[in-house]
Structures are given as C-alpha cells and as structure tokens.
C-alpha positions in Angstrom: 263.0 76.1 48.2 264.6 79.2 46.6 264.6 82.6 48.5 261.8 84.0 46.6 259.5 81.4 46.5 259.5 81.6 51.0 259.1 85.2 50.5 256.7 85.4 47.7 253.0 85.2 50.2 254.6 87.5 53.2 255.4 90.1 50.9 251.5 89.6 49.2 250.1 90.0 52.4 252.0 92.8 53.4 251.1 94.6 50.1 247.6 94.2 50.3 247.5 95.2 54.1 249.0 98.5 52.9 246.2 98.5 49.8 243.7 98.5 52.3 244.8 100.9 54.4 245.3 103.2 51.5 241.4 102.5 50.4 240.6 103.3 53.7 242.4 106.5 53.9 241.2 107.6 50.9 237.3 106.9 51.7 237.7 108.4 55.2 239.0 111.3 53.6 236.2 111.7 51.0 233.5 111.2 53.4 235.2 114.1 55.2 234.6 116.4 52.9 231.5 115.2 52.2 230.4 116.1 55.8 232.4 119.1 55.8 230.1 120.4 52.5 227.0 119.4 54.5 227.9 122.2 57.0 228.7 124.8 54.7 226.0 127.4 53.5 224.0 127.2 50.5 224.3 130.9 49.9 221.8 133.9 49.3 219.4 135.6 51.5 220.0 134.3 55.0 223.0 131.9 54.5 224.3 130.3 57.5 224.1 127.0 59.6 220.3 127.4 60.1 219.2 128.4 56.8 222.0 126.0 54.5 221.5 122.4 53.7 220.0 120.2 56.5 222.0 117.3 57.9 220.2 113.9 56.7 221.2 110.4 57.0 224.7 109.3 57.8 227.6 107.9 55.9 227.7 104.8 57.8 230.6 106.1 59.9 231.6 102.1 61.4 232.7 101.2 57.8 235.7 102.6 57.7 237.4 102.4 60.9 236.4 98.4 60.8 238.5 97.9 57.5 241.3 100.0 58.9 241.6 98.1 61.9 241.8 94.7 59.6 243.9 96.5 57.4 246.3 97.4 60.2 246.0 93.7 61.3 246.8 92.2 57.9 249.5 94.9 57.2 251.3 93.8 60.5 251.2 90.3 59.9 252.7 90.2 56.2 255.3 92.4 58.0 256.3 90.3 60.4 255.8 86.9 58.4 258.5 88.7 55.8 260.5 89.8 58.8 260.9 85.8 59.6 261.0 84.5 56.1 263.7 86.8 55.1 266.0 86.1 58.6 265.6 82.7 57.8 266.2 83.0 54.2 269.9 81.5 53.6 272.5 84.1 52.5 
C-alpha cells in the first residue's frame, strides 16, 4: 500500500472537520450581526431601545454550537488519524 493511498481518508476527514468549523464560524458570525441589527434603532422621532425594532423569535441559538462541537470532534480525529498514518508511513 503506497504512502498516499494510507494517508488519503485521514487527511479527508481532517479537511472536512476544518470545512465545518469554518461553516460554523461563518453562521455564528452572521447571526451576530443579525442580532446586533435587532438592537440598533430604527431612527426618527424617538429612536432608541424602546421605540426601534422589537426583539421577536430567536435564531435557534443550539444550532451552531452543536455543529462546532462535532466539527471540533471530526477535525481532531482526522488529525490524529494523519498523525499515525504518516509516522507509520515508511520513509
């Protein structure tokens, strides 16, 4: 079995481990400033927090720490499956 054939599926695992942390990140950090413009005032006579946009419904904040977590999970197993693949890869 040739080098890169035993290292082909860790390094597939580790890459999509990273993809879904990215995805993650990148939703978490939309839906932050989709919250943050919920708090901000709509403007004109008698802006403020009382008087802007009311806070309704939620963004189902469980969503994205779940996939992070799994992405963290997958993510550290490719990297450690690669880790022992390539040590015991021959040189």
């Amino acid at each position: 079995m040739s080098n890169m054939s035993q290292s082909k599926y860790p390094y597939l695992v580790t890459a999509v481990g990273v993809a879904l942390m990215a995805v993650s990140e990148i939703y978490s950090f939309i839906r932050a400033m989709m919250f943050r413009a919920m708090f901000r005032p709509a403007g004109g006579y008698g802006s403020g927090f009382g008087s802007g946009r009311q806070f309704g419904g939620g963004f189902g904040f469980g969503l994205s720490g779940i996939l992070t977590t799994i992405a963290v999970v997958v993510a550290i197993i490719g990297v450690v499956w690669l880790g022992l693949a390539l040590r015991n890869s021959p040189k």
